[in-house]
C-alpha positions as CSV (number, residue, x, y, z in Angstrom):
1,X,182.1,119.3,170.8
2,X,183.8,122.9,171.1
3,X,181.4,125.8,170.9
4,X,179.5,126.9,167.7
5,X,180.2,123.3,166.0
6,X,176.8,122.1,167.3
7,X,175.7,118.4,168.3
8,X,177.2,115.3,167.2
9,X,174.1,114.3,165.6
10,X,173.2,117.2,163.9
11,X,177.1,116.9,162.3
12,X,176.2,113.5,161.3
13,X,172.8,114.5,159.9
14,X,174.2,117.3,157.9
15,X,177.4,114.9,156.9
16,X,174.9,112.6,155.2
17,X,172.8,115.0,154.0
18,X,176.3,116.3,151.8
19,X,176.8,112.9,150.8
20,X,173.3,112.4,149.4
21,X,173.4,115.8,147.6
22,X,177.4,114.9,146.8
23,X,176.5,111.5,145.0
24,X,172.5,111.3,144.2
25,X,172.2,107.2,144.7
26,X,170.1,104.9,146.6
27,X,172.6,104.4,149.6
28,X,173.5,107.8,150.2
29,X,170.0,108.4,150.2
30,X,168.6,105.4,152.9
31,X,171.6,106.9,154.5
32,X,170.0,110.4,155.3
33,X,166.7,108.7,156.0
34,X,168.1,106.9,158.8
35,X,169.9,109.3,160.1
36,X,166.8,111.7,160.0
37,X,164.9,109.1,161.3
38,X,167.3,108.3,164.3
39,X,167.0,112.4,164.9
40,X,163.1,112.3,165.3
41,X,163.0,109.5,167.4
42,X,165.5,111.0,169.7
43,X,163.9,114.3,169.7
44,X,160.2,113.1,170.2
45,X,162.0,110.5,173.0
46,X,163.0,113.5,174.9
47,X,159.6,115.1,174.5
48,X,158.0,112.6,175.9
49,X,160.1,111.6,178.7
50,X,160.1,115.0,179.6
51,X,164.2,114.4,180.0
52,X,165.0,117.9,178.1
53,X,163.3,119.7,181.3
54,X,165.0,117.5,183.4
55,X,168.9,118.1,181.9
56,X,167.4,122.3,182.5
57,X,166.9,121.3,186.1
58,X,170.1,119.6,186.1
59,X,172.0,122.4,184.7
60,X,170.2,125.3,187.2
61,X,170.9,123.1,190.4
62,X,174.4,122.8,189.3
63,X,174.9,126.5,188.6
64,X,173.0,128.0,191.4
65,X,175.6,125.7,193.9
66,X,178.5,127.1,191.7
67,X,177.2,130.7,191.8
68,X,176.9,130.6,195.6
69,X,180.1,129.1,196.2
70,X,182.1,131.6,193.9
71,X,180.0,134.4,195.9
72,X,180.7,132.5,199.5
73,X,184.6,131.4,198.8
74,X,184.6,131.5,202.7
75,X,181.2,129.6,203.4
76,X,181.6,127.1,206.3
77,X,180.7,123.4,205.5
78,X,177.3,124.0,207.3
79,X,176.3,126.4,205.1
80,X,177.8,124.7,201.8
81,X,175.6,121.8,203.1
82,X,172.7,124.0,203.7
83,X,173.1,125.4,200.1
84,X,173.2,122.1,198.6
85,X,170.2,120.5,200.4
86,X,168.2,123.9,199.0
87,X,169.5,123.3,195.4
88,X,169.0,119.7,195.6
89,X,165.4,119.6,196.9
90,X,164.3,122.3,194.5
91,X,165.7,120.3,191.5
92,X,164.2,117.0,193.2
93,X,160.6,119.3,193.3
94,X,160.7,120.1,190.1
95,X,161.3,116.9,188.6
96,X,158.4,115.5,191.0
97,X,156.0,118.1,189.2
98,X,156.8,116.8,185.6
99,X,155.8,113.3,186.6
């Protein structure tokens, strides 16, 4: 989704929340309770896979190779590789540690 329209399942969440409020009967209302339901188990999933930290990882190893290459346009392949390996094994470390 674009910026500042937020997650797909917070859209949905707050979609049947409207409909509950919208219509006031029984199925709107198992409706919101699933979807609220599906929310919590995918949030407390995350938690305890630890899978949040590991997208954050994800994301830093990624942007630290992109940040060096936009500072290095002229960076030999050895040293891209060099780069890379760094990122990589840093990323891999930190994973290792939440385990």
């Amino acid at each position: 989704m674009s910026a500042g329209c937020g997650s797909l399942p917070e859209l949905v969440q707050q979609m049947a929340l409207w409909n509950w409020l919208n219509r006031d009967d029984e199925g709107s209302k198992q409706l919101l309770k699933a979807v609220t339901g599906a929310r919590v188990a995918h949030s407390l999933l995350q938690c305890l896979t630890g899978q949040d930290q590991i997208d954050l990882y994800k994301r830093q190893c990624i942007l630290g190779i992109a940040e060096f290459v936009k500072k290095n346009p002229r960076a030999s392949q050895s040293e891209l590789n060099n780069e890379l390996k760094k990122h990589v094994l840093l990323f891999a470390a930190r994973v290792h540690t939440l385990g």
